[in-house]
N, C-alpha and C positions, 0 to 999 in steps of 0.2 A: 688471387681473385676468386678462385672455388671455395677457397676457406671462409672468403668474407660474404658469400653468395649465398652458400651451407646454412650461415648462422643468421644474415636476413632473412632465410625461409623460414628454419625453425622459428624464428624469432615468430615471423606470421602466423604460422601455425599455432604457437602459446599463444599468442593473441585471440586468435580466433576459438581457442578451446576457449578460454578463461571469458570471453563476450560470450559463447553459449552458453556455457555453465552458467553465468549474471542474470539471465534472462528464459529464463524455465519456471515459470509462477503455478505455485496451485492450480490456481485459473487466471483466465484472461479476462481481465476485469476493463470496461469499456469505458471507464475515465478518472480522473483522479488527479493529484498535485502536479508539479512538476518546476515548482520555484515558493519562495515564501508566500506571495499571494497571487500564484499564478496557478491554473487549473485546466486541463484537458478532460475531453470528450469525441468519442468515435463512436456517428449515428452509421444507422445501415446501406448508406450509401455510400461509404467509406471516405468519408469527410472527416478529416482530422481536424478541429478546432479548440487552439491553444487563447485564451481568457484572461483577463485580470490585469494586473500592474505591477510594474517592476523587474527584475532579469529572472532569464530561464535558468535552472540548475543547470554546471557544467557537466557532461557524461564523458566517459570513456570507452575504450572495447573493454576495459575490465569493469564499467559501471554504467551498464544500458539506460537508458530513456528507460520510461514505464511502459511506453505504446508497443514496445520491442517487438514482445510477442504477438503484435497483428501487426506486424507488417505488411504481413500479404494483401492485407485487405482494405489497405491505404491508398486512396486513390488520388486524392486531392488535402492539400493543408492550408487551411487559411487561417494565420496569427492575426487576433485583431488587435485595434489600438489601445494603445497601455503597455502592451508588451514591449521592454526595453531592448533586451537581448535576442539571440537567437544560438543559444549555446552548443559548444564543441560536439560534433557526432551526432547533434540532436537528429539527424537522420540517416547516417552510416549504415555500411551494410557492409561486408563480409562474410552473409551466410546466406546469401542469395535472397532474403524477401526484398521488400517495398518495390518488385518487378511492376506492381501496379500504379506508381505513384508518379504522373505526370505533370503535376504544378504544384507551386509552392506561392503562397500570396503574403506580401513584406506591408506591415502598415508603415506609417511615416515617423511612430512613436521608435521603433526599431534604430538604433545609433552604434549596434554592436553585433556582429556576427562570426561565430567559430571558428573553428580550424575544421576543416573534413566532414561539415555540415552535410553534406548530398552526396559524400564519398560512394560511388557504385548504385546510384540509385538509373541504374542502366536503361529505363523508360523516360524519365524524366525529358520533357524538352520545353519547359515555361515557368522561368523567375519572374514574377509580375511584381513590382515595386508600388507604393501609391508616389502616384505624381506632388504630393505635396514634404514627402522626404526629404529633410537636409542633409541627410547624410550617405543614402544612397539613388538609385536607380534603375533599369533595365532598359533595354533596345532592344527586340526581335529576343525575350526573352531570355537575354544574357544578362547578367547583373555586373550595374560598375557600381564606382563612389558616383556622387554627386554630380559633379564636372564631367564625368567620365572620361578623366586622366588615367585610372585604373580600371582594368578590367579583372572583376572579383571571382566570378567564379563561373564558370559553361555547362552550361547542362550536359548529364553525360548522354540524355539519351538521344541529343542532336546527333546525326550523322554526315558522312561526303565531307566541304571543305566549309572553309570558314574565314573568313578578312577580318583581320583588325582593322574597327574605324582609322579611322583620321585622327588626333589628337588624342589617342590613348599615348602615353610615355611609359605604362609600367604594365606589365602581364603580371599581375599579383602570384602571391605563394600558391600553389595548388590548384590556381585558374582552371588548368585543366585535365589534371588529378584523374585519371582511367578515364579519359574519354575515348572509350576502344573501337567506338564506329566513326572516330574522325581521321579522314584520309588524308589530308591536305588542310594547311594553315599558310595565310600572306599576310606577313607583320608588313604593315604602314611605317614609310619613314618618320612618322612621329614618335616611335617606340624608343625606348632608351635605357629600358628593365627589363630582362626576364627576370622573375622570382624562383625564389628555390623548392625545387619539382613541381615547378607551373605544367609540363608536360608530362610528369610523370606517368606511365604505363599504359602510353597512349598508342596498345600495340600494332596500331593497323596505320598510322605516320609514316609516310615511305619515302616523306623529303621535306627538308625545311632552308628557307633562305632568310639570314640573318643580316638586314641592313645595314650598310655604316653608321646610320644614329644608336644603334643598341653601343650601350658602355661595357652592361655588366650583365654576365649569365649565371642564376644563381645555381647551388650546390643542387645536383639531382634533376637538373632541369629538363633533360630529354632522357631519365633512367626509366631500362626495362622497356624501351621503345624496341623491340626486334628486327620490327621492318623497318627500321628505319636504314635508305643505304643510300641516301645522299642529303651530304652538309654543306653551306656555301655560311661563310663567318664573314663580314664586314669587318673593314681596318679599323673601325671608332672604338671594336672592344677592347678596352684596357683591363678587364678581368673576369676569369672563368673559374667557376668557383669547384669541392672535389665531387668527384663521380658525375658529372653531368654526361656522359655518352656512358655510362656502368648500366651493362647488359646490352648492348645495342650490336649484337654481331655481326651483323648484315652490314655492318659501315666501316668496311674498309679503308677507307679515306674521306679526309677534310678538307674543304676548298678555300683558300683564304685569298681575300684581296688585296692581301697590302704583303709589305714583304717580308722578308725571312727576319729583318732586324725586328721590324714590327713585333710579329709573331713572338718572336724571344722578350721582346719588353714586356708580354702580356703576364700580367698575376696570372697563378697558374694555381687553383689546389691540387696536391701533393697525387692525387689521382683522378685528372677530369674525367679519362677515359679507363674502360674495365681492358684495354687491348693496345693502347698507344698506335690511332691509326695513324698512314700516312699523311704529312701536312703536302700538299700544291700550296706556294704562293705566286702572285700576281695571276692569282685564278679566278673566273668566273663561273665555272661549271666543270663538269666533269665529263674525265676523257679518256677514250678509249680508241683502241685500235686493232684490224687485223689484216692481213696479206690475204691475193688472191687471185687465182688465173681469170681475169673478166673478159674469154673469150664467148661471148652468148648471144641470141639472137636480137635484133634491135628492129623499133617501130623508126617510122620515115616522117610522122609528124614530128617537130621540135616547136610547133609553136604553143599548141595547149596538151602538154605534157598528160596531165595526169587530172580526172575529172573523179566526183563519188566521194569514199568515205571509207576506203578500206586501202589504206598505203602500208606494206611493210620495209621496216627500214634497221637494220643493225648493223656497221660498223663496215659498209658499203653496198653492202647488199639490199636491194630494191624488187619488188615487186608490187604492180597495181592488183594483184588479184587475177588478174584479164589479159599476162604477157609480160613482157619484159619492155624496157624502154630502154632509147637513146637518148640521153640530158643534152649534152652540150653546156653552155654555160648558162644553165635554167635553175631556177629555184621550182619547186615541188613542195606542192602545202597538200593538207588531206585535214580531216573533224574525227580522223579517229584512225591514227598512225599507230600503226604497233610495229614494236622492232622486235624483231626475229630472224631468225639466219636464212629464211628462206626468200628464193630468189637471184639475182643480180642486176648489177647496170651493166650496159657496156660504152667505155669510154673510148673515143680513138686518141691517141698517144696526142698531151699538150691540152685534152679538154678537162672539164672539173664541174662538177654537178652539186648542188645544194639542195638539200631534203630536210624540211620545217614542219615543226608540230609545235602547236597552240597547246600548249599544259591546261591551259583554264585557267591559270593560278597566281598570271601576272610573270612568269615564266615561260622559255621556248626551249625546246632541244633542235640543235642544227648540226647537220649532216654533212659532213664535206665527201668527195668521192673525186680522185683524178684519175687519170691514164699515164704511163710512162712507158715506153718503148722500150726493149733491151735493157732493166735494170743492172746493179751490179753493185752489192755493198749497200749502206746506211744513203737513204734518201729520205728527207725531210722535208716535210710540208707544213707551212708558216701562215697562220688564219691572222688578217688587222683586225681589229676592234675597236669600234665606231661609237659615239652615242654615250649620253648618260644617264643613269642609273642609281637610284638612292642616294643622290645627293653626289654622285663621284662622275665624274669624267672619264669615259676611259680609255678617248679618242687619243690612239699613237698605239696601243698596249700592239703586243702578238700573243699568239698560242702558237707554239711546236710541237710536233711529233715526227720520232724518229722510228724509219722503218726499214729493216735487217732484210733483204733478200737472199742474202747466199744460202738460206734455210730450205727458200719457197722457188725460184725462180733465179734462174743461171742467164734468162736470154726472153725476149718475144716481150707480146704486150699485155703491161699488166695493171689491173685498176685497183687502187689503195685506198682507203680512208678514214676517216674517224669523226668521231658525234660528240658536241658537246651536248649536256643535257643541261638542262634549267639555269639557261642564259637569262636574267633579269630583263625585263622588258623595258626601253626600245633597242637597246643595246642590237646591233645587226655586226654579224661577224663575215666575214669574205675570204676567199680565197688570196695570199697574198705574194706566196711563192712555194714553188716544187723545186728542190735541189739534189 
């Protein structure tokens, strides 16, 4: 994997020399050809307008567009009607300009658009289409086809999270191609494509959940995501194409909802992942675990737990901010949950506490925490799961986790627990036994 890592860098880096070297003119000349009878112009307002009729010339990183060299001072582009195409790279970056360049305006004459068109145009947040297009679209500045079955390409310079409509089925090739300020993405059960490196180097992605309607994940499709360090894969995938987790080291493991036969029946490329993480099946999130002496001070209220906006909560450990609390068998919600080690609950032997956080994102992370008296040896604790979810049912399932005391605790009373994180929503999970 460092071998093949090695030579997709360099490979970048020749790329990116051989595009500067393409685009170093005499002088920067403010307008000129750019297709058989198509013609550009850049006034002092940094309005790019491409003219005339019939396709744009195709470019490459080793054969720039003509505007190349002002990129910087690109702030706006408006293609007007006649223009057929909108050709490959026609606005790529690789060497840091078009940082100015925040819309792009699509006439209706338009029936054809590149590969890597807006690749790193890292301001950008508005594809405006004309409403009279057969062939394409936009919504809130995202470009589909027509229909808007496919979603073609995202601004990169949108940032935070982002929903797939409703009735998109395919997340096009390169959809979302370095978009590095997107934190969070919620594919719609309508989805049923990702295309190949739709997500690519989208490095600030810290978690994606993959519906049962998704069939197929193309090649490359979450490459060089680094934060990325949680996956949840729906049973309807029948194939994953190679290197789609390649580079993603932060992702330890994969959460799959169907089971282990399943999983094996899936097409596999020969290298989805750059690390071979661990597969969970009949998983819906992921889970963690740690031991702990939960002798600590407790409040006398149990009826309105926990009030505010500042809950911490990791793998049983609790604090409001404001003291420690006594759960019982409460649930505990908070608008802005952070889990970290500090704090605890304290349980008395036989009770079990539940600590909930709203993701935003159509997602929950839920918290289990119990008491057990004088442990001794492997004690497990078994979550039901209720409720459906992207189409699947998944009232009857369990979660297990198995917890080793002879390490931590020989005797006395001790509280244990574990979190699942980015539970599908309404999916509610419970406490269903301590053994």
């Amino acid at each position: 994997m460092k071998k093949k890592t090695s030579k997709l860098l360099a490979f970048g880096i020749i790329l990116s020399m051989l595009f500067a070297m393409a685009v170093v003119p005499a002088s920067a000349a403010t307008s000129g050809t750019c297709g058989d009878n198509l013609t550009w112009t850049l006034d002092d307002e940094g309005t790019l307008t491409i003219s005339g009729t019939g396709d744009m010339t195709n470019y490459s990183w080793a054969s720039a567009p003509p505007w190349y060299s002002l990129n910087s001072s690109i702030r706006t582009v408006i293609i007007q009607s006649g223009v057929t195409s909108i050709a490959d790279c026609a606005f790529a970056e690789f060497n840091g300009g078009y940082y100015r360049l925040t819309s792009v305006s699509i006439p209706d004459s338009v029936t054809s658009i590149g590969r890597e068109v807006f690749y790193n145009c890292r301001n950008l947040t508005e594809i405006e289409v004309n409403e009279n297009s057969q062939t394409y679209s936009s919504e809130d500045g995202v470009l589909f086809n027509k229909k808007k079955t496919t979603l073609v390409a995202y601004p990169n310079g949108k940032s935070d999270s982002y929903t797939i409509p409703d009735g998109v089925t395919s997340i096009g090739e390169r959809a979302f191609l370095h978009c590095s300020d997107l934190t969070s993405v919620t594919i719609s059960d309508s989805v049923k494509s990702i295309g190949d490196y739709a997500f690519y180097d989208c490095i600030n992605l810290t978690g994606i959940s993959i519906p049962d309607s998704v069939k197929s994940i193309g090649t490359g499709a979450f490459g060089e995501c680094f934060n990325l360090t949680s996956v949840t894969i729906g049973n309807g995938v029948t194939s994953i194409g190679d290197w789609v987790f390649n580079g993603c080291f932060n992702l330890p493991e994969i959460y799959y909802s169907g089971t282990e036969t399943q999983w094996n029946a899936i097409e596999k490329g020969s290298n989805y992942s750059s690390f071979y993480p661990t597969i969970y099946f009949n998983c819906i999130g992921v889970l963690s675990a740690q031991n702990y002496n939960g002798s600590t001070i407790s409040l006398s209220d149990d009826e309105i737990l926990v009030t505010g906006e500042n809950l911490n909560f990791r793998n049983g450990y609790v604090n409001t901010g404001n003291g420690y609390v006594k759960a019982g068998d409460k649930k505990i919600t908070g608008s802005n949950i952070h889990f970290t080690e500090s704090g605890k609950m304290k349980l008395d032997a036989g009770e079990t506490a539940k600590i909930e956080k709203d993701n935003g994102d159509g997602t929950t992370n839920q918290g289990f925490i119990a008491g057990v008296y004088n442990p001794t040896g492997i004690i497990k604790m078994t979550l039901s799961v209720s409720g459906t979810a992207n189409g699947t049912d998944y009232t009857g399932r369990t979660i297990s986790k198995d917890f080793d005391f002879m390490a931590y605790e020989l005797g006395g009373l001790v509280n244990f627990g574990f979190e699942v994180k980015r539970v599908p929503k309404p999916l509610e999970l419970s406490v269903k036994s301590v053994e």
